[in-house]
C-alpha positions as CSV (number, residue, x, y, z in Angstrom):
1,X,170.8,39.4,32.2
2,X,169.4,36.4,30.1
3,X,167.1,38.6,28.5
4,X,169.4,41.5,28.1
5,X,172.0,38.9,26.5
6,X,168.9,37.4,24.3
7,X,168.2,41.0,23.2
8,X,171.8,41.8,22.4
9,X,171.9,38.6,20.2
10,X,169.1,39.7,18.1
11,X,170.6,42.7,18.1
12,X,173.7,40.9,17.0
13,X,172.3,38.6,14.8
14,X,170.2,40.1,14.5
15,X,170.3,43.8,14.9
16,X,169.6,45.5,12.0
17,X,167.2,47.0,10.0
18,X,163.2,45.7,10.8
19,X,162.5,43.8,7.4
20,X,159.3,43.3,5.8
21,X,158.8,39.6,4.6
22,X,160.1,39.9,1.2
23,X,157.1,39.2,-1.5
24,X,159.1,38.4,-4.4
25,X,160.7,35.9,-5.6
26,X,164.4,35.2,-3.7
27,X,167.3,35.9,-6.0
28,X,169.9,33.6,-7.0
29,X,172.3,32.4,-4.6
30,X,175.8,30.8,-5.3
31,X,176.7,27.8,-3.9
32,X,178.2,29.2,-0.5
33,X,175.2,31.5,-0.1
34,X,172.9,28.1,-0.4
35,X,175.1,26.8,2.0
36,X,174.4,29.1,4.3
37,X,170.9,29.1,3.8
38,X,170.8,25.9,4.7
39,X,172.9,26.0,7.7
40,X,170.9,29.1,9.1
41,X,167.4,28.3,8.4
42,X,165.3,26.9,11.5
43,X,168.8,26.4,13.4
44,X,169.3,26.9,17.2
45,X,172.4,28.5,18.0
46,X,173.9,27.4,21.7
47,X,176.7,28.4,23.8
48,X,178.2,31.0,26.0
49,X,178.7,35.0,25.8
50,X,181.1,37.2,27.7
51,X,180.9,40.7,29.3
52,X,184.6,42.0,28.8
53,X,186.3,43.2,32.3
54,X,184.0,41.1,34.0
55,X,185.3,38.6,36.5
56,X,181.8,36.2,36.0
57,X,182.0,33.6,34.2
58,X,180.5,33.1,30.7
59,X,176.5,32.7,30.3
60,X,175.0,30.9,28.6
61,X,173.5,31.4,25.2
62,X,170.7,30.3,23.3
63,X,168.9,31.6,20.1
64,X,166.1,30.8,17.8
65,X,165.7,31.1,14.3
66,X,163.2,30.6,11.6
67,X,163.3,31.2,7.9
68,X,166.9,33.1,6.4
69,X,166.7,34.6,2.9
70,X,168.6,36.6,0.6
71,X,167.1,39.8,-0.6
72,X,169.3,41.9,-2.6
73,X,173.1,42.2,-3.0
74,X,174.5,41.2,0.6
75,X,171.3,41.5,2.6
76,X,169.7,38.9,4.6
77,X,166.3,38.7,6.6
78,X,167.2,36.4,9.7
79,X,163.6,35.3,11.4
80,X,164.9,35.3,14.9
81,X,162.1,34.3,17.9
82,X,162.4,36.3,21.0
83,X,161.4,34.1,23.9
84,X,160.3,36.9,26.7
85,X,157.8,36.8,29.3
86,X,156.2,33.6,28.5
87,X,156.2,34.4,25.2
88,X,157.5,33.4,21.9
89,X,158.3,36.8,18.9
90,X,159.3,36.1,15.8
91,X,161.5,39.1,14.6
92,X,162.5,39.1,11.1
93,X,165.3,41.3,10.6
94,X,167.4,42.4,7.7
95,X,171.5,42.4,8.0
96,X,174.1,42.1,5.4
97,X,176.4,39.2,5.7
98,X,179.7,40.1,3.8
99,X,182.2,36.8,3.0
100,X,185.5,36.4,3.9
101,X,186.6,33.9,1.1
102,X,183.9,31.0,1.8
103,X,183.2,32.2,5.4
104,X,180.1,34.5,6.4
105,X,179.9,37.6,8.5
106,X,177.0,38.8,9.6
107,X,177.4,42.6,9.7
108,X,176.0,45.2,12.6
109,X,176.9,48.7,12.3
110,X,175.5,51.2,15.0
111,X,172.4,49.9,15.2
112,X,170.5,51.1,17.7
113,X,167.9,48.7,20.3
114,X,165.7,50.1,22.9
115,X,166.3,50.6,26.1
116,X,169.5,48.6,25.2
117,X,172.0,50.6,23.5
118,X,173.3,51.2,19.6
119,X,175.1,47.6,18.9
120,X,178.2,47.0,16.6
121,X,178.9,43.1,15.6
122,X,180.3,40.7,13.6
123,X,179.3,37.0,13.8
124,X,181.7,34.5,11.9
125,X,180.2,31.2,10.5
126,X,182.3,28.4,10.0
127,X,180.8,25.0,9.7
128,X,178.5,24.2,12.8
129,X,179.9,26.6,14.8
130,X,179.7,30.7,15.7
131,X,181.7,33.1,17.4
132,X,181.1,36.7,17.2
133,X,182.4,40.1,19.1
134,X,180.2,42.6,19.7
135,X,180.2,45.9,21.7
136,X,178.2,48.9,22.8
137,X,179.0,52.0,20.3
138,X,179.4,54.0,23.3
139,X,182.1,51.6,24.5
140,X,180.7,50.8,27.8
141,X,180.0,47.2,27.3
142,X,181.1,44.8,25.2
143,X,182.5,40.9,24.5
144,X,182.4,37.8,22.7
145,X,180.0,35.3,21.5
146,X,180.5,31.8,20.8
147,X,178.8,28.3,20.2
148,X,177.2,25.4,18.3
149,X,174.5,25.6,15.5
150,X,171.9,22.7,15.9
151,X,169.3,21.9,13.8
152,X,166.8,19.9,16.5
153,X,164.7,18.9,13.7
154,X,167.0,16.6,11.9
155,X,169.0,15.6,15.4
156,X,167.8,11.7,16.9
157,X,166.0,11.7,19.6
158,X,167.9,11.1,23.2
């Protein structure tokens, strides 16, 4: 199920369009979009997810990224590394992120993922922290999404 939940949050986060690494330059950002640049790049993200009408308990989460970039208008490529089998995928993968006022939304609309189903999610950033809902299109699964967003790199050392 941890892979299945891994795969759904690339598909979350992730799910969207396969993006080729962009090879111009990256267009001008306000100051929110900086700001989530910066949150977003090289984070981890870590917490729980939720199957609705399931009587387990939440799961834990945990995901990955590398570089985040604008392209054009709302679209972002998210780098997102797959950790399956012993090994380590980076994904890049392009999503719009649409702005509620100063929070961001990364958009999934019926987007399909092998062998796991076509995905529809939004995931809410709002200072160090995510939550997200996300659901099956069929409508057979489904749930939430919710944690902290590290950046290990710049953290002290334990």
């Amino acid at each position: 199920m941890r892979y299945a939940c891994t795969l759904m949050f690339v598909a979350c986060l992730a799910c969207g369009l396969w993006a080729q690494p962009a090879a111009t330059t990256q267009p001008a950002m306000t100051e929110k979009e900086a700001a989530f640049q910066q949150m977003m790049n090289n984070a981890v993200l870590s917490g729980s997810y939720s199957v609705n009408g399931s009587t387990k308990p939440p799961a834990e989460d945990h995901y990955t990224l590398g570089p985040v970039e604008k392209t054009q208008g709302d679209n972002w490529i998210f780098t997102a590394t797959l950790e399956y089998g012993g090994h380590h995928l980076p994904l890049p993968i392009e999503l719009p992120v649409k702005w509620a006022g100063d929070t961001p939304i990364i958009t999934v609309d019926h987007v399909s993922i092998p062998t796991l189903g076509t995905f529809t999610a939004r995931v809410m950033v709002f200072g160090d922290q995510y939550v997200g809902i996300w659901g099956v299109t069929n409508g057979k699964h489904g749930g939430q999404m919710w944690g902290h967003i590290e950046h290990p790199a710049t953290q002290p050392a334990k």
